[in-house]
Backbone bond lengths (Angstrom), bond angles and torsions (degrees), N, CA, C in turn:
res aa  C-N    CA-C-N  psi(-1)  N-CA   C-N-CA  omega(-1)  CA-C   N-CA-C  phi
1 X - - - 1.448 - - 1.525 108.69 -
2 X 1.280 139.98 108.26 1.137 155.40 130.14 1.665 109.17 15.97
3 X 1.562 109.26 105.85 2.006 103.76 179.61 1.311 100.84 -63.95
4 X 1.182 130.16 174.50 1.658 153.29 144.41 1.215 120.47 -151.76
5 X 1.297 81.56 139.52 1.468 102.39 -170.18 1.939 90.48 -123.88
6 X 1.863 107.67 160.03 1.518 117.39 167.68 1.665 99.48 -110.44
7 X 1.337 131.80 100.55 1.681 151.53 141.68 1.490 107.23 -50.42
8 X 1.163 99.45 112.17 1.365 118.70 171.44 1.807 123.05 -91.23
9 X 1.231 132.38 109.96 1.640 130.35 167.61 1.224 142.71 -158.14
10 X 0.986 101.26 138.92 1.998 99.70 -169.19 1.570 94.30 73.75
11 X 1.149 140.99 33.60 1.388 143.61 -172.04 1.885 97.98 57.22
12 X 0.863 155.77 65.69 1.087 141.58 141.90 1.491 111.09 -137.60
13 X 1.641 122.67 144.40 1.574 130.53 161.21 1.237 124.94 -57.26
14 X 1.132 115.37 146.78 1.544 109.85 164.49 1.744 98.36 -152.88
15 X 1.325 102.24 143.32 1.463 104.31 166.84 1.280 132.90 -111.60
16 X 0.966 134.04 113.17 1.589 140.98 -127.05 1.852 87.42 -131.74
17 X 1.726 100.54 123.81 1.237 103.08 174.74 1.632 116.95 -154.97
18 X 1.980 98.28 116.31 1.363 123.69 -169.28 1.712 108.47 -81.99
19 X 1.530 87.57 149.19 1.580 113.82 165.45 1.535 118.29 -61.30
20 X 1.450 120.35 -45.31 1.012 111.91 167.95 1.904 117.66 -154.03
21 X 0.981 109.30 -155.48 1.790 95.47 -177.06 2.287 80.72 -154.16
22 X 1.626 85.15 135.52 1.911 95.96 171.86 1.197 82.60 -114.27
23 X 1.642 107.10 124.03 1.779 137.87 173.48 1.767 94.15 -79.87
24 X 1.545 117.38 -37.39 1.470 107.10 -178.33 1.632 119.33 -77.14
25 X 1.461 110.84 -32.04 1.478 101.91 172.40 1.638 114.14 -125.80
26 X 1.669 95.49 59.70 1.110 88.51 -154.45 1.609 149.17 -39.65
27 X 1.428 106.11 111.80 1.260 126.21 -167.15 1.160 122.92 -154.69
28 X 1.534 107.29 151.30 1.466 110.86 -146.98 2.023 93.92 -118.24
29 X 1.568 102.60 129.96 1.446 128.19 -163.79 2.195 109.81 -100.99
30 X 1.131 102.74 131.52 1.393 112.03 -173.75 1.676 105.09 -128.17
31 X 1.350 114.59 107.09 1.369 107.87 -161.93 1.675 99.52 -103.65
32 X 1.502 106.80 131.24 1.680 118.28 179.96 1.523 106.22 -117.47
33 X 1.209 112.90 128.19 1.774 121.84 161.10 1.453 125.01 -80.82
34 X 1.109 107.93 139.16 1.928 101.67 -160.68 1.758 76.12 -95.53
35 X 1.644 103.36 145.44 1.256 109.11 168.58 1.443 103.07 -161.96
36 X 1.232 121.14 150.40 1.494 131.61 149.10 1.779 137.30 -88.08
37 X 0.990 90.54 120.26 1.801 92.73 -162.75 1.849 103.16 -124.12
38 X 1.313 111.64 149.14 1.313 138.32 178.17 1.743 101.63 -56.51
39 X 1.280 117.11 111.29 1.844 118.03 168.58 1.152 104.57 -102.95
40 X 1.417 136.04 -24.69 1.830 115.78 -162.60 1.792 83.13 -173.23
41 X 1.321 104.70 -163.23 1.505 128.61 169.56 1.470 123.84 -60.52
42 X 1.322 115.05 80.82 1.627 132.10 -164.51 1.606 110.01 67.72
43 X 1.535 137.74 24.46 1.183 152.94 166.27 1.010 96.41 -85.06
44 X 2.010 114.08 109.92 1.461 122.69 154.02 1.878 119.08 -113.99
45 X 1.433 118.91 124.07 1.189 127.52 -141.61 1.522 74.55 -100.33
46 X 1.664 131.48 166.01 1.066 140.03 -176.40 1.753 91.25 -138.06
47 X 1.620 115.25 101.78 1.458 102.92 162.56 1.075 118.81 -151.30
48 X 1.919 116.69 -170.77 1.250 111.59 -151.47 1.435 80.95 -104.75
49 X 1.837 130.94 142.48 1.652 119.63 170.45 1.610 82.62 -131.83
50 X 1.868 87.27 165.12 1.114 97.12 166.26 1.738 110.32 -105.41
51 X 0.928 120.02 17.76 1.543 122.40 174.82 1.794 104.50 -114.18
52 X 1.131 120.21 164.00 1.152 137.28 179.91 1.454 130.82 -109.35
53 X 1.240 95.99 64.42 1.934 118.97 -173.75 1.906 94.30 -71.61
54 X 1.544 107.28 165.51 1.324 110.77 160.35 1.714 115.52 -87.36
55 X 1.382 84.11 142.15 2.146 82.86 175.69 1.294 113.69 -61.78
56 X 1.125 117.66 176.06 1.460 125.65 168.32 1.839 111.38 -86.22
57 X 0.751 100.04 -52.70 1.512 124.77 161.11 1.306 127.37 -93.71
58 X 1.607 112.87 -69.36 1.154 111.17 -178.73 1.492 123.49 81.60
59 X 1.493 119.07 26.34 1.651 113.01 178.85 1.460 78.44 158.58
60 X 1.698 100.39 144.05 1.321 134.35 160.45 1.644 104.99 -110.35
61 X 1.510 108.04 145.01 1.307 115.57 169.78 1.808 116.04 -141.64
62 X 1.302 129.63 138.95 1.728 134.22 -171.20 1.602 101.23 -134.57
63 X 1.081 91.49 146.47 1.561 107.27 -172.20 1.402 110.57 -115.56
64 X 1.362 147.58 92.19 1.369 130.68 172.31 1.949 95.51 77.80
65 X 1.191 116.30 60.48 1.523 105.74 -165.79 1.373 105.46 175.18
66 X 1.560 135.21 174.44 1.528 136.80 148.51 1.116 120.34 -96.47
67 X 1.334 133.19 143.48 1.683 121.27 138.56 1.057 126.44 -131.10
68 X 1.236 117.58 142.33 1.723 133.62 -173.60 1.148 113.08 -106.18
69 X 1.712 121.62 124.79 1.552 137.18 178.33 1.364 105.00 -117.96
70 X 1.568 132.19 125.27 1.692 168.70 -173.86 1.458 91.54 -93.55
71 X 1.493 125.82 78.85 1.812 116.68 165.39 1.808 90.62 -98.30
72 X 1.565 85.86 118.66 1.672 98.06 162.45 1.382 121.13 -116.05
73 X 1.787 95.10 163.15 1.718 96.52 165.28 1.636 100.00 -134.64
74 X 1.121 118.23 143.16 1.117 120.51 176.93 2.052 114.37 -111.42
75 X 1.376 130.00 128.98 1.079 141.91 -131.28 1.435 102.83 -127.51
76 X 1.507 92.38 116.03 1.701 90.11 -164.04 1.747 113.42 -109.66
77 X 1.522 105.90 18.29 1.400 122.49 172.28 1.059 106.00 -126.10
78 X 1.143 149.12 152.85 1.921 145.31 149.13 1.766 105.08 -47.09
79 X 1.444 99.99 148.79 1.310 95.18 162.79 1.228 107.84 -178.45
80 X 1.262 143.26 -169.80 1.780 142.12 -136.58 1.950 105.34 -138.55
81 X 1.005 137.32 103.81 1.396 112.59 167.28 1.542 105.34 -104.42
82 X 1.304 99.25 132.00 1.550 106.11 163.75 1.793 127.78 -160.18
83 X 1.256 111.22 115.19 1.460 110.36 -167.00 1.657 103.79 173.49
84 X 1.548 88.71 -150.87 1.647 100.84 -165.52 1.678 99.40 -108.64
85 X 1.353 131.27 56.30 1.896 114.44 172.29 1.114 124.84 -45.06
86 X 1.236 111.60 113.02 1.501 123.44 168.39 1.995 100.34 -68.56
87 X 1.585 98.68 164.66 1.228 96.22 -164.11 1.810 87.26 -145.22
88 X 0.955 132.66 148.18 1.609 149.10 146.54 1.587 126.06 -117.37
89 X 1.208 130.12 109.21 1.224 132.28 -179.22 2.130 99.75 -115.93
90 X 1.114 130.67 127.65 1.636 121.59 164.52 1.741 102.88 -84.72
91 X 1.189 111.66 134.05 1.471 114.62 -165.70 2.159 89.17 -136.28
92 X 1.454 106.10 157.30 1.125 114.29 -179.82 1.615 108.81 -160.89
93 X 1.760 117.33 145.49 1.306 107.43 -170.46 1.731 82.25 -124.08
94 X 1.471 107.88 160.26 1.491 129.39 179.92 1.398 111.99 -138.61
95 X 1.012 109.33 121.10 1.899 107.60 166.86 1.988 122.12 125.71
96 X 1.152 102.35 -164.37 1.189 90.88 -160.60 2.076 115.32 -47.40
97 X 1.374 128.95 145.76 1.237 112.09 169.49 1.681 116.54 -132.53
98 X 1.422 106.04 154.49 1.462 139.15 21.62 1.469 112.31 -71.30
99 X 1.539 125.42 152.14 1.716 133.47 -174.40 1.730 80.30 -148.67
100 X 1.674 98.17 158.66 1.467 126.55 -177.60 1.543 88.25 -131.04
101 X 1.162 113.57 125.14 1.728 137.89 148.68 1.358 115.58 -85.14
102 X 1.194 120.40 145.37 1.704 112.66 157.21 1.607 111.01 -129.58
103 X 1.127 144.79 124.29 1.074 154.03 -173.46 1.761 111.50 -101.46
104 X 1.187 139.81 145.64 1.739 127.81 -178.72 1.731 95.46 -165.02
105 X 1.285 97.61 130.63 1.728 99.93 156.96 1.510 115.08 -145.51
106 X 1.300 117.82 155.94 1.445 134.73 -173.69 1.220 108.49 -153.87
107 X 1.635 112.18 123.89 0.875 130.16 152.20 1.757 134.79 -41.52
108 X 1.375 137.30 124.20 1.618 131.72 169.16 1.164 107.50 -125.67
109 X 1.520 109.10 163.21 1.300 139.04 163.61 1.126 123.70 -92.04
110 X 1.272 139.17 84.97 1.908 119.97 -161.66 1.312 99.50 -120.07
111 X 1.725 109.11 122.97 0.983 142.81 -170.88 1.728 107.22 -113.37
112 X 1.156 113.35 118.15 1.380 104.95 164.70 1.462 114.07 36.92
113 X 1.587 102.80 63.57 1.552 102.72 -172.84 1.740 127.24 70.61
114 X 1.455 126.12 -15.51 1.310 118.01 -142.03 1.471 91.35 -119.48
115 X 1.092 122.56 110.29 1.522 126.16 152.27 1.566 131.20 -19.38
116 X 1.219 139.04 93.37 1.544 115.50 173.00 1.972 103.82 -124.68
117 X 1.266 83.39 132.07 1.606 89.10 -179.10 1.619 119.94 -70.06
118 X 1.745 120.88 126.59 1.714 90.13 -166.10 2.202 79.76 -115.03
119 X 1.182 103.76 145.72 1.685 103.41 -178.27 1.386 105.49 75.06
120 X 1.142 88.45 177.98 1.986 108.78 -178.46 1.666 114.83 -92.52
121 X 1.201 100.72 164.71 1.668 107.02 -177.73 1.382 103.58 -66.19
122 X 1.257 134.94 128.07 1.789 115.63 150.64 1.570 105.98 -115.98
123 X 1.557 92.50 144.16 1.505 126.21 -167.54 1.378 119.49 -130.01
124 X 1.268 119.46 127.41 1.265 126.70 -168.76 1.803 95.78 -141.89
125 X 1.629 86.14 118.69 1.346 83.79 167.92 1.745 121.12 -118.44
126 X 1.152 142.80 147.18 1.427 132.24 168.90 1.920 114.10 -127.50
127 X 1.297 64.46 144.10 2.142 83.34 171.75 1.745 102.83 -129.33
128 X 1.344 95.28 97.54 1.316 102.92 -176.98 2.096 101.74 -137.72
129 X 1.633 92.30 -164.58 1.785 84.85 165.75 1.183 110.64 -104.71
130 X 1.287 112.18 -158.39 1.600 119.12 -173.02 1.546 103.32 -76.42
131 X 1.595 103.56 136.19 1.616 99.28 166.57 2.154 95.43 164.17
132 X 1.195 95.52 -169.94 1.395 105.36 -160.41 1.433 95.90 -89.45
133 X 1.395 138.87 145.30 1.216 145.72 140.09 1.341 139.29 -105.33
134 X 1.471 124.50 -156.41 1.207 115.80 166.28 1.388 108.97 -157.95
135 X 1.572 139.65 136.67 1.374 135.77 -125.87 1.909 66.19 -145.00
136 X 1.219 121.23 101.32 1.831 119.90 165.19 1.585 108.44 -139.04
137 X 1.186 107.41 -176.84 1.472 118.69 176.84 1.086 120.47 141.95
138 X 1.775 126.01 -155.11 1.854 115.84 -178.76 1.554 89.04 -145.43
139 X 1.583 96.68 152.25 1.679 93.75 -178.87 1.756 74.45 -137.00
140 X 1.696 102.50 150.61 1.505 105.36 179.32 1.576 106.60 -115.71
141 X 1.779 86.52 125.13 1.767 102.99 -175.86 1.501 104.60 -69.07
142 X 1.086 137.22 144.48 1.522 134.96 136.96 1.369 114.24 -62.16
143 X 1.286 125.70 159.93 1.404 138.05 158.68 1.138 120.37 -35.61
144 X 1.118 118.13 86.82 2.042 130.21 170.30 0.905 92.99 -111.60
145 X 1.727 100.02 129.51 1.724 110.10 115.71 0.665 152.17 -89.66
146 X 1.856 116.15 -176.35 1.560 106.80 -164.10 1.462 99.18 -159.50
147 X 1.802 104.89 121.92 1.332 104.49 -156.41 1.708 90.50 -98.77
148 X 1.558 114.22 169.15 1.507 119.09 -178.93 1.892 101.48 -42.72
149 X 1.069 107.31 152.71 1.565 116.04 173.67 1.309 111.83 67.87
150 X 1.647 125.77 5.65 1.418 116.99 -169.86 1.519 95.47 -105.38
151 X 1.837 114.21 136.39 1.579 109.80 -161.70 1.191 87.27 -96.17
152 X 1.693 113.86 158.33 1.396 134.36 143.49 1.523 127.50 -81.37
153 X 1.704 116.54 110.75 1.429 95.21 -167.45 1.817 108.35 -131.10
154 X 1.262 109.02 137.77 0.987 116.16 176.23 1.288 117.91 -109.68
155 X 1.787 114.23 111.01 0.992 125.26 -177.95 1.666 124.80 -86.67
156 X 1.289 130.19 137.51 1.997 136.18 -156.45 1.727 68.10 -126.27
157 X 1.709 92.90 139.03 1.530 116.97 153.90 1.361 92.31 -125.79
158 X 1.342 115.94 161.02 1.371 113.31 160.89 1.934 86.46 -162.92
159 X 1.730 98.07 125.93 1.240 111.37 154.55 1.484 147.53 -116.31
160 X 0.936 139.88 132.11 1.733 136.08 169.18 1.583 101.39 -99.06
161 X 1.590 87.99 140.95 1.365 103.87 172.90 1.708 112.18 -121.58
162 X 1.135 133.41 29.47 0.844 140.21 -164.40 1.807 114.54 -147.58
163 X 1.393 123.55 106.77 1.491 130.60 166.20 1.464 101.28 -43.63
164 X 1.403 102.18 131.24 1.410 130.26 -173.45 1.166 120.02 66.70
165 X 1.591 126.86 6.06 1.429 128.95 -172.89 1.725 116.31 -88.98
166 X 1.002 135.78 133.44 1.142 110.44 179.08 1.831 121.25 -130.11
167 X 1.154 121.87 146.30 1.216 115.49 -158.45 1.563 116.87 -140.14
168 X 1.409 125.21 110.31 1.455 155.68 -159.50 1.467 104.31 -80.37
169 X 1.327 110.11 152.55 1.140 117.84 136.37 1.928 97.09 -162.77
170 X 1.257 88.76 145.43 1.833 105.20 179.03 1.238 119.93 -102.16
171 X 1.024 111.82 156.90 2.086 133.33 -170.78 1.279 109.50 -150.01
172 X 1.295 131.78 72.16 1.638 128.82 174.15 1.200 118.03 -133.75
173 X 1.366 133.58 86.05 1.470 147.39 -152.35 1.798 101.83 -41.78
174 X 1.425 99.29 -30.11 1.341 107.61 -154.79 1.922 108.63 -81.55
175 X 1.742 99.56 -15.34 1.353 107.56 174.77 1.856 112.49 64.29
176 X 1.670 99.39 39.17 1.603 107.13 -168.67 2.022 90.38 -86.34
177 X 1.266 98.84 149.66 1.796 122.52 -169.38 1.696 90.52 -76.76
178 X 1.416 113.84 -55.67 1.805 103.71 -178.39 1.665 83.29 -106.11
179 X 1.852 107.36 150.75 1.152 130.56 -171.99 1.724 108.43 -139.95
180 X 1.148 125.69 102.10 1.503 120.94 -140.65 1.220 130.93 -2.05
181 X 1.497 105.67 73.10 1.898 132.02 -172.81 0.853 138.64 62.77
182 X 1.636 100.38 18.47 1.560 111.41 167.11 1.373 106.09 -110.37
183 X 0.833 117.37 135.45 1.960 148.10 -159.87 1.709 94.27 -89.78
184 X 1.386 119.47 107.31 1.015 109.27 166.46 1.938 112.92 -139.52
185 X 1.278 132.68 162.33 1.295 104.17 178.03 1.803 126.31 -106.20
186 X 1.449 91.93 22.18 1.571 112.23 162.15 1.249 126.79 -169.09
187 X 1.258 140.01 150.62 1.230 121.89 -143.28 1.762 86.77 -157.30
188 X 0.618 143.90 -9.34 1.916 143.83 -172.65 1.608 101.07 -80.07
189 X 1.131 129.54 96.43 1.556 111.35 170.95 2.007 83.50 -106.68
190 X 1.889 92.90 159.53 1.539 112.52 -159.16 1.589 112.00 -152.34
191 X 0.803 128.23 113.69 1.720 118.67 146.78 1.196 127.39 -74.19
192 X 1.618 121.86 169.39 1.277 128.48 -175.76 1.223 97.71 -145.81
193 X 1.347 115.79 100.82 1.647 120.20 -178.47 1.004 134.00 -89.04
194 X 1.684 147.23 109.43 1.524 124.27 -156.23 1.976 90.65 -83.01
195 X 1.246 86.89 148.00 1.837 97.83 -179.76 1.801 109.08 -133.52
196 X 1.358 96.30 150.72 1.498 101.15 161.11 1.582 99.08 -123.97
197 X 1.638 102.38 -175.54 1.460 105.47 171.12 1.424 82.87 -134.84
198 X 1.545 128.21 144.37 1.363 123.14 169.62 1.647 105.20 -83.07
199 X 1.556 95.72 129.35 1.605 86.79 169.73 1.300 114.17 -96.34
């Protein structure tokens, strides 16, 4: 069951309600699913929710190439991140082997258009054969804020360096095994954000 707590500021309530609470460092966790969803007439929005809609897609894939995916949330109270986010992405390589994948994410701050990096890059690379993986770990935020309208964005690289190689990573809240016909055996990538609310 979901804690709540009533945060009081600037004279107004808000009720703010976490995924989970760490008794060891103590800190309080807000879990978002990276997904892609339908906005308009071939408009696909890339963001971070806290509900569990189906993707539209649900997975990016590059062949001999990079690609970079912008999952945002945009924040309509002020509030504080600081801690250790764990991260889950399902990643998968196809094609001739041995193949090299590279997987990378970083956290931003986007303010009025402007990029700010919060933590370090993490990078995982593999040279393995074809088959399903999993791209996870913790990168540690410093103390940001984040004023109303300022987005949270979590940026997915994923590269192949290799003709005919091909290299996955998935976003489908719903954690479906095929993800528009690609066969994979997990598909939910997620953060776990430590949060405050300033009171």
């Amino acid at each position: 069951m979901p804690l709540k707590k009533v945060y009081r500021t600037g004279g107004k309530s808000y009720l703010a309600s976490a995924d989970f609470y760490d008794i060891v460092t103590n800190t309080t966790y807000k879990t978002f699913y990276l997904a892609d969803l339908q906005t308009g007439n071939d408009a696909t929005s890339y963001v971070l929710t806290t509900q569990t809609p189906f993707s539209t897609n649900g997975y990016s894939v590059v062949v001999n190439n990079t690609v970079e995916k912008n999952f945002d949330a945009t924040f309509t109270i002020p509030l504080i991140i600081e801690g250790d986010m764990t991260f889950t992405v399902p990643a998968k390589m196809a094609g001739a082997n041995p193949m090299t994948g590279v997987w990378t994410l970083q956290v931003y701050r986007v303010r009025n258009a402007t990029e700010e990096a919060v933590g370090s890059k993490i990078t995982w690379t593999r040279t393995d054969a074809s088959a399903d993986y999993v791209f996870s770990g913790s990168v540690t935020l410093p103390r940001t804020s984040f004023k109303k309208d300022d987005i949270l964005r979590v940026e997915l690289t994923i590269t192949s360096d290799t003709a005919g190689e091909s290299v996955y990573m998935f976003y489908d809240p719903q954690n479906r095994t095929t993800v528009s016909g690609i066969a994979t055996t997990r598909s939910q990538a997620s953060i776990n954000l430590p949060v405050r609310i300033p009171e």
